[in-house]
C-alpha positions in Angstrom: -0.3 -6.6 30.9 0.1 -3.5 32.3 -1.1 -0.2 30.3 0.5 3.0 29.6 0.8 6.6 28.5 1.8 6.6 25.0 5.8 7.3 24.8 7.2 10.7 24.7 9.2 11.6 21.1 12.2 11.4 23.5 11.3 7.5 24.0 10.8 7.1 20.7 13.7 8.1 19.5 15.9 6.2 21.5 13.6 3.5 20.6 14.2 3.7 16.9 18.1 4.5 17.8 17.9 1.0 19.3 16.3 -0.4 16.4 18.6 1.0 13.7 21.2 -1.0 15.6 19.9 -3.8 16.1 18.6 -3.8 12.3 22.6 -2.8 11.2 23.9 -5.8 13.4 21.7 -8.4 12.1 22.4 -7.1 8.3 26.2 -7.8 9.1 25.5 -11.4 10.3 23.6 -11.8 7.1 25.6 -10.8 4.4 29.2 -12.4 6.5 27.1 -15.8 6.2 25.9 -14.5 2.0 29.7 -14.9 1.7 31.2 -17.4 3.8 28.0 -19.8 3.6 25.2 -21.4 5.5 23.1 -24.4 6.9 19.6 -24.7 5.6 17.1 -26.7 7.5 13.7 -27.1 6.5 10.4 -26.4 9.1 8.1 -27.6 6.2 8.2 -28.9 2.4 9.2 -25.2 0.9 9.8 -23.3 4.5 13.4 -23.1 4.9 15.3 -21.3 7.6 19.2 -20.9 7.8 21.4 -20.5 10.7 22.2 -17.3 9.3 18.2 -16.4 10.2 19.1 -17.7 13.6 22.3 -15.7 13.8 20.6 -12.9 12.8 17.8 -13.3 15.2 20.4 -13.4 18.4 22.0 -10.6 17.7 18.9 -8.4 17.5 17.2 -10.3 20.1 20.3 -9.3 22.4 20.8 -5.6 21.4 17.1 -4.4 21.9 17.3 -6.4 25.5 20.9 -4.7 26.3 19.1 -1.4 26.3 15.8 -2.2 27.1 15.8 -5.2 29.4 12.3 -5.0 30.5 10.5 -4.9 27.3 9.0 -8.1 25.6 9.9 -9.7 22.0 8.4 -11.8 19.5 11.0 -12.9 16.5 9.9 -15.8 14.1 12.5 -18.4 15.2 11.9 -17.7 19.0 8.8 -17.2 19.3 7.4 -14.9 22.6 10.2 -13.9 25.3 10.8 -11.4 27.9 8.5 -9.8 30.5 5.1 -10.6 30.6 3.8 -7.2 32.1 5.7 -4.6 29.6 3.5 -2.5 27.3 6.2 -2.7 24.5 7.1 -6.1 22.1 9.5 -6.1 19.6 8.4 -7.6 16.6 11.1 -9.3 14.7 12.0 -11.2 11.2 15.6 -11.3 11.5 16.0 -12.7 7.5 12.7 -11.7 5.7 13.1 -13.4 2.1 15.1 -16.6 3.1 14.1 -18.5 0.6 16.0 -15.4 -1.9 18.6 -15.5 0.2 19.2 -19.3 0.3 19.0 -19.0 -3.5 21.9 -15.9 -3.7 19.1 -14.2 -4.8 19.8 -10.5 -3.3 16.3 -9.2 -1.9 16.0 -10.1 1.5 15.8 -7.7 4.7 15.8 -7.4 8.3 12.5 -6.0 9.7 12.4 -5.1 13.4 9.1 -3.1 14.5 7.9 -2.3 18.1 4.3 -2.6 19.0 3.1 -0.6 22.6 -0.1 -1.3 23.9 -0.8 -3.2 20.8 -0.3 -0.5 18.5 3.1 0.1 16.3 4.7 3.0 16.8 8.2 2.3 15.3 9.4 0.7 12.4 13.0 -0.4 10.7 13.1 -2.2 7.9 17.3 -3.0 6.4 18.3 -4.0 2.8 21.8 -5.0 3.5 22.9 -5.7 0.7 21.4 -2.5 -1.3 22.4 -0.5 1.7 18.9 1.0 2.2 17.3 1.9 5.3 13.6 2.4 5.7 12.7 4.4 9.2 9.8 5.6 10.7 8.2 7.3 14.5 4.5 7.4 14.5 3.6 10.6 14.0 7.1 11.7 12.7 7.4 10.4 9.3 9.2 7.9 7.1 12.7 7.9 5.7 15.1 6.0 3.3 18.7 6.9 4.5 17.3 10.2 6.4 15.4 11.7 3.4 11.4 11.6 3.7 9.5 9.0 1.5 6.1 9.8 0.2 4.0 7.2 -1.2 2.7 7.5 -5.5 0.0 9.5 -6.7 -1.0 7.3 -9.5 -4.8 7.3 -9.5 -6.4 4.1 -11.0 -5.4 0.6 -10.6 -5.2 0.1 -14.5 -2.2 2.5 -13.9 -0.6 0.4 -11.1 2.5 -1.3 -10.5 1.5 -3.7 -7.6 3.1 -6.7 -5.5 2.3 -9.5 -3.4 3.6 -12.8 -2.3 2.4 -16.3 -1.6 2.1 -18.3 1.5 4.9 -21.3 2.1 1.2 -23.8 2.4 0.5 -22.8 -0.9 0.4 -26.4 -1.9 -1.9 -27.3 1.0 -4.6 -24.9 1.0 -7.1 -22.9 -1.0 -6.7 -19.4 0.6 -3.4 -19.4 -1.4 -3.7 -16.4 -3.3 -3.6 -17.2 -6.9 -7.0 -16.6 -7.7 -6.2 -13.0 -6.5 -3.4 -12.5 -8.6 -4.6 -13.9 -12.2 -7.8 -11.4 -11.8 -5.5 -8.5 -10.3 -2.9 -9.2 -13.1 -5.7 -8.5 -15.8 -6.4 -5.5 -14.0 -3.5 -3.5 -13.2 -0.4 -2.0 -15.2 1.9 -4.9 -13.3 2.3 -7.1 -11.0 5.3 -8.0 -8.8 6.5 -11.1 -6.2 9.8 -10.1 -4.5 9.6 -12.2 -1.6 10.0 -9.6 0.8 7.1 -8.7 2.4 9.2 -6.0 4.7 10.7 -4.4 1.5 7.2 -4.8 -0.5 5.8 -2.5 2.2 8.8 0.1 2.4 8.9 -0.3 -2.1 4.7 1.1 -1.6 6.0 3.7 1.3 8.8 4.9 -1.2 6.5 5.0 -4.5 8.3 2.3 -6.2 4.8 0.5 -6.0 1.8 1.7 -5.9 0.2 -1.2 -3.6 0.5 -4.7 -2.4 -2.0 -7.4 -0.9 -1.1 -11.1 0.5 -2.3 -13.7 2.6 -1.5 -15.7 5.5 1.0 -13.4 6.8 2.9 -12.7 10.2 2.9 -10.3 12.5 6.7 -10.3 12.0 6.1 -10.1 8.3 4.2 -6.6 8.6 5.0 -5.1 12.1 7.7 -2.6 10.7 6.4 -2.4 7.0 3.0 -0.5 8.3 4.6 2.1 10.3 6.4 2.9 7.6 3.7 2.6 4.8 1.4 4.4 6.9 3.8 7.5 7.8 4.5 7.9 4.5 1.0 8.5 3.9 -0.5 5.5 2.8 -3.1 3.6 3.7 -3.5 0.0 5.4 -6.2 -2.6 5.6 -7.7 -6.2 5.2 -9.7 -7.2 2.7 -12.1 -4.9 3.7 -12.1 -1.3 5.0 -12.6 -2.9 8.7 -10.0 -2.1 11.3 -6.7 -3.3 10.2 -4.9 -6.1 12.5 -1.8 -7.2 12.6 -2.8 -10.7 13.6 -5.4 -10.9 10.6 -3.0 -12.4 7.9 -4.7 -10.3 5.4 -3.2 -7.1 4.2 -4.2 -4.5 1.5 -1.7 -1.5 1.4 -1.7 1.1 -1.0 -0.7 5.1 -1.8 -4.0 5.6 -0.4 -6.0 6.6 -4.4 -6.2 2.6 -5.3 -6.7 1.4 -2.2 -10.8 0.9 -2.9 -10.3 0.1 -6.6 -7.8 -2.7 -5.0 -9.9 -4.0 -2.4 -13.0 -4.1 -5.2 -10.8 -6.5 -7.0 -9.4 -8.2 -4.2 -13.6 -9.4 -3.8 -14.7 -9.7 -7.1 -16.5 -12.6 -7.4 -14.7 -14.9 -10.4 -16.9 -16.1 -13.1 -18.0 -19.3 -12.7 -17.7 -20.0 -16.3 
């Protein structure tokens, strides 16, 4: 791949005007097929996918390529397309929360973020059917329908309204999270599980909750949701303070105040007893 310089502000805003489309087409698609129906398919026992996820998916797929023909993607039903050599990839879950959505349970997104030289640098997450729209530049802050989010400034976990999710294996493996969330529960205010890891992320960027750790995520699961988080001053990790990746499947992200107080929890050792 080749490298280079990091965009100008003038890039990224046509970027994130790209993505904003892209993001509003998709949520049309989905909430045309929330009201005139869908096919469900399974990939495993409790993994569904629709063809509205697949509608979805095209039409994001073809707007960022319309203006941006060179650049590379990687969507969750699709997998890796475009040119090999580009510095930028589009990371893309067209339908994030399908299983809420096959339900009719209304709190699913579209999450579109885009990744140069490996590092994200702009991020769009959609509620369509709230009408909220989570945006952020690095380096230019993060906004919910154009006004400026700021992340909590509750201090203690004990205080804490958290969130998290579980993986669709949770029936196959150990690493499944639920030891996690019966010691966190004990320790914090509240605990959440949306199914949204897209909107869980943007909730922490807006203050609505004051942080959030899964396992065995996607990159397509977090690729927007950290740009935002981050540029609305919170703080983004694995399950340590290590360098965060967004290939590691773990995540810790917080307002910043819990995030060692969360990630103390997170590797408490449970009483054998």
């Amino acid at each position: 791949m080749q490298t280079s310089k990091r965009p100008s502000s003038e890039d990224c805003t046509v970027f994130l005007a790209t993505a904003i489309r892209a993001a509003e087409a998709a949520g049309t698609v989905l909430l045309e097929h929330a009201r005139s129906g869908f096919r469900i398919d399974y990939k495993a026992a409790i993994n569904l996918v629709t063809d509205a996820d697949r509608g979805a998916e095209e039409s994001i797929v073809r707007t960022i390529l319309s203006a941006h023909p060179s650049h590379r993607i990687l969507a969750e039903e699709r997998g890796e397309d475009g040119a090999a050599d580009s510095p930028y990839r589009w990371i893309i879950d067209p339908l994030d929360g399908t299983t809420n959505f096959a339900h009719g349970f209304p709190f699913y997104s579209v999450s579109i973020g885009l990744e140069c030289d490996g590092e994200c640098i702009v991020g769009v997450v959609l509620d369509p059917v709230r009408r909220e729209l989570f945006t952020a530049v690095l380096g230019q802050g993060a906004y919910l329908n154009g006004e400026r989010l700021r992340v909590s400034i509750i201090q203690t976990l004990e205080h804490s309204l958290l969130v998290t999710g579980f993986a669709y294996n949770i029936r196959e493996t150990t690493n499944n999270n639920l030891d996690h969330f019966s010691r966190i529960s004990l320790r914090a205010q509240g605990v959440r599980r949306t199914g949204s890891a897209a909107l869980d992320l943007s909730y922490v960027a807006a203050g609505r909750f004051d942080g959030y750790w899964e396992v065995k995520l996607s990159p397509w699961d977090m690729a927007a949701g950290i740009v935002i988080l981050r540029e609305a001053g919170g703080v983004v990790s694995g399950f340590s303070r290590s360098r965060f990746s967004l290939y590691g499947q773990e995540l810790v992200a917080t307002n910043g105040h819990i995030h060692d107080q969360l990630l103390r929890a997170i590797n408490q050792h449970p009483d054998p007893h």
